[in-house]
C-alpha positions, 0 to 999 in steps of 0.5 A: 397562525399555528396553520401557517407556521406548519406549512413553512415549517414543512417548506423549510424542511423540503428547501433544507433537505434539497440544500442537504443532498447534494452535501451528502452526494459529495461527501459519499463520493469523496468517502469512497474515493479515500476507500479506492472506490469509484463514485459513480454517477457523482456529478456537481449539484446543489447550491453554487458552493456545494458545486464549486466544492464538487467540482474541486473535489473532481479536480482533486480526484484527476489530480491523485489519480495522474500521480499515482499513475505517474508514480506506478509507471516510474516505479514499473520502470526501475524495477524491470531495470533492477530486474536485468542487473539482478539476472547478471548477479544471479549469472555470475554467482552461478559461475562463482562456485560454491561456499557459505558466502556465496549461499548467502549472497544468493540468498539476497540476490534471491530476496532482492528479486522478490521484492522486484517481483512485488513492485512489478506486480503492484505496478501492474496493479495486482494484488501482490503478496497474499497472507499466510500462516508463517512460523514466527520462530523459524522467520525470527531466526533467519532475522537473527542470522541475516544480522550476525552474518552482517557482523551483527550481534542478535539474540531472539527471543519468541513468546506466543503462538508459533503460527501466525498469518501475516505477509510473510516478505513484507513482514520480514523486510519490516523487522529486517528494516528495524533490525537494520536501524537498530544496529545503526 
């Protein structure tokens, strides 16, 4: 009894652990999917509900990855046409003439254009913006006169260290963005 009891123990084991695989295929595949990953040589197998979850999950994937190709070339198509109407601005302000309005309307035109550029980047798929070492003080003061420019009163007040390594145009339209709503 204790001989048999053995060997379906080690056959129960065998049978769970080709029952188990597959699980663990589609659940490493769907792990590197989330992680912007590719699953390669991912194939349903296994049970017939493990290879209806599989292909689900395969169906699922296509279906994400036509969005986002979707949603990647209608953003790459108004940003190159927000583009053009932003060298008219840049065009005219030149001809404008000087003064501290149209400095700091330059200044936005030139912000406005940096992020079409990071749209079109990321549109075409590149890494886009790259952290670097940036001068919290320095960056919260511009914050501060962009608000009063905008008839806003903004103090700022800065404790830590002055240097700190972030995306410098994505951090600075995050606080931007806050700033914005706060005044609101």
């Amino acid at each position: 009894m204790l001989g048999t009891s053995t060997i379906l123990l080690i056959v129960a084991v065998l049978f769970l652990r080709n029952q188990i695989k597959p699980i663990l295929r589609l659940a490493d595949a769907a792990e590197s999917f989330g992680k912007g990953r590719e699953a390669p040589n991912f194939r349903p197998r296994g049970a017939r509900e493990v290879r209806r979850a599989a292909q689900a999950f395969i169906e699922m994937k296509a279906r994400v990855e036509r969005s986002i190709e979707q949603r990647t070339a209608m953003l790459a198509g108004v940003s190159h046409d927000l583009r053009t109407i932003l060298t008219r601005f840049k065009l005219e302000l030149a001809l404008i003439g000087e003064g501290p309005e149209i400095d700091a309307m330059r200044k936005d035109v030139d912000e406005m254009s940096m992020m079409l550029e990071d749209y079109l980047a990321f549109a075409r798929g590149d890494s886009g913006e790259v952290a670097q070492p940036t001068d919290m003080a320095m960056a919260l003061e511009e914050l501060r006169s962009d608000a009063e420019r905008h008839g806003h009163t903004a103090t700022v007040a800065f404790h830590g260290l002055p240097v700190v390594t972030v995306k410098p145009a994505s951090f600075k339209r995050c606080l931007a963005n806050l700033v914005s709503n706060a005044a609101r």
